[in-house]
C-alpha positions in Angstrom: -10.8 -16.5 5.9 -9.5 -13.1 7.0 -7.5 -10.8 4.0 -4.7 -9.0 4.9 -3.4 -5.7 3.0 0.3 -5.0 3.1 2.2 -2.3 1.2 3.4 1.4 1.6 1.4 4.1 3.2 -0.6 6.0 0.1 -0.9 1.8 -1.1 -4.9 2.6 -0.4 -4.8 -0.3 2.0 -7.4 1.4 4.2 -9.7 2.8 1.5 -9.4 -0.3 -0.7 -10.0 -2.5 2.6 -13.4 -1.2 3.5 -14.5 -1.2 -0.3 -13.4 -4.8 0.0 -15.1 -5.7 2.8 -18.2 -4.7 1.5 -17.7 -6.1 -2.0 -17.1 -9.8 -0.2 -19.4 -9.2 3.1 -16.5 -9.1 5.4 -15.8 -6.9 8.2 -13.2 -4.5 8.3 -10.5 -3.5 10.7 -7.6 -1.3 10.1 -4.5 -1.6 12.9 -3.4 2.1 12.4 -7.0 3.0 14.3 -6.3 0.4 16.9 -3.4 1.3 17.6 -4.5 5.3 17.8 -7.5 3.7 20.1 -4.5 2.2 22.2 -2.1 4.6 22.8 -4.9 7.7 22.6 -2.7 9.5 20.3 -2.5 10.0 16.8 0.3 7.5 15.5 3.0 10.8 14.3 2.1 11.9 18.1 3.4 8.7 18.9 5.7 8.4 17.0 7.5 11.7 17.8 6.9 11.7 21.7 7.9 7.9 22.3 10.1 7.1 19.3 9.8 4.7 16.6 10.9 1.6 18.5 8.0 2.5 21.2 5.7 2.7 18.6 7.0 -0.5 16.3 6.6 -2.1 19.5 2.7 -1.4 20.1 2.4 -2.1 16.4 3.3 -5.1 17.3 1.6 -6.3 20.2 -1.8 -5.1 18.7 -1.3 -7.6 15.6 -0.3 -10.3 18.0 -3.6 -9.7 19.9 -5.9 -9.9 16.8 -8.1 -12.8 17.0 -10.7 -12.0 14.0 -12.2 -14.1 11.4 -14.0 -13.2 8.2 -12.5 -10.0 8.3 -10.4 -7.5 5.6 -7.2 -6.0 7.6 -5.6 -3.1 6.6 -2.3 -3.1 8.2 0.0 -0.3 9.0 3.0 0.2 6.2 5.8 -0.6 9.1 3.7 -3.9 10.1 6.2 -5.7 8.0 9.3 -4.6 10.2 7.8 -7.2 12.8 8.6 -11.1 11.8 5.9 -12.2 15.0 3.3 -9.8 13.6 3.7 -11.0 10.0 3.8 -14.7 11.1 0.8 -13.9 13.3 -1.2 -12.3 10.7 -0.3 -15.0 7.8 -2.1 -17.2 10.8 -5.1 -15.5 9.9 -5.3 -15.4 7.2 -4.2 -14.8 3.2 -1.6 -11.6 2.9 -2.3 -9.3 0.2 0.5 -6.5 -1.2 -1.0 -3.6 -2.7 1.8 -2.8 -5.1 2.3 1.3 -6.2 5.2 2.0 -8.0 7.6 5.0 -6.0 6.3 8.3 -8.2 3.0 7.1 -7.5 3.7 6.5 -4.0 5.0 10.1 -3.6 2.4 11.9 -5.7 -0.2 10.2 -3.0 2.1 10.9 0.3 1.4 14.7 0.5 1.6 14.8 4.6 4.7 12.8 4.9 5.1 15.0 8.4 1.8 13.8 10.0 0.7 10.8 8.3 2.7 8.6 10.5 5.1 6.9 8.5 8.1 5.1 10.0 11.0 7.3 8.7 14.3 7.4 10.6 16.5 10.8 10.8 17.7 11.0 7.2 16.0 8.7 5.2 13.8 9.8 2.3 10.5 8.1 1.4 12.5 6.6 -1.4 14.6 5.1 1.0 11.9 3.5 3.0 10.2 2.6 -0.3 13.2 0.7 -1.0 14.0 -0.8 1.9 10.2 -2.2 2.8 9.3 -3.4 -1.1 11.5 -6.5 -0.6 9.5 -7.4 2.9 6.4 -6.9 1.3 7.4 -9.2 -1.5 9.0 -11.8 0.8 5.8 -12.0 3.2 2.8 -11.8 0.9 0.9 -14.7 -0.3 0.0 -12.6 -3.9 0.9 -9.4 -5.3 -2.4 -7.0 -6.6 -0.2 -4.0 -9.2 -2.9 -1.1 -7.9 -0.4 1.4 -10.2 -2.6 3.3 -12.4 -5.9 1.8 -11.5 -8.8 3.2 -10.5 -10.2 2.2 -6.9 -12.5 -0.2 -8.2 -10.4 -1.7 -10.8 -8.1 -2.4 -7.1 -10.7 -4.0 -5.8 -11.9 -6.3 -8.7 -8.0 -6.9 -8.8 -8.0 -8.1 -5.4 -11.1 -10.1 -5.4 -10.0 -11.8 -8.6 -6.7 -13.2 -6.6 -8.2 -14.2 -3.8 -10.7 -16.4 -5.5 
């Protein structure tokens, strides 16, 4: 069975993933590198010079070309704007949110201008925060609160759900 993190960019999905993998002997696979494999760009490159529908686009057809097993996937934060990604990946396997309350969130997010994160003209992190929390809730199987934890408290967290 394949695990799938969900949650905000700063979450930890991709740190936490690979920690994960090893802790359960899993392989690990995070979409942000595949899609910067695809598109040979970093994903705010991408982002900026083909615009976020372009890039929400790719997002999605690299999730709906996944075929893995046994494998921890750490997903991009805007995954969850795609219903045929998320129905794809619940296919594989068991979705897991990584839950980080906002301040937390935005104490962690200190390149906000290159990281890559979905943001329309406008819009704060808050707003995306607030706008994506209800998706996360709505397509995960559980719900692991990271807030305040240490990595490996996460990851005992995690393992201790998906048992």
């Amino acid at each position: 069975m394949n695990i799938i993190l969900i949650g905000m960019s700063g979450a930890g999905k991709s740190t936490l993933g690979i920690l994960l993998a090893k802790a359960i002997g899993k392989e690990f696979l995070d979409t942000d590198l595949l899609i910067q494999k695809k598109t040979g760009a970093l994903l705010q490159n991408t982002i900026n010079q083909q615009g976020i529908k372009a890039f929400l686009d790719i997002e999605e057809k690299v999730i709906m070309s996944m075929k893995v097993e046994n494998t921890v996937i750490a997903t991009g934060g805007s995954v969850i704007y795609s219903k045929a990604a998320m129905n794809h990946l619940k296919k594989l396997g068991r979705i897991v949110y990584l839950y980080v309350p906002f301040d937390e969130i935005e104490n962690r997010v200190n390149n906000i201008k290159s990281r890559g994160i979905i943001m329309r003209k406008g819009r704060s992190l808050k707003d995306v925060y607030d706008e994506r929390t209800p998706l996360y809730n709505h397509y995960c199987d559980t719900v692991v609160d990271c807030s305040l934890k240490d990595v490996e408290a996460c990851v005992e967290a995690i393992i201790l759900v998906i048992k």
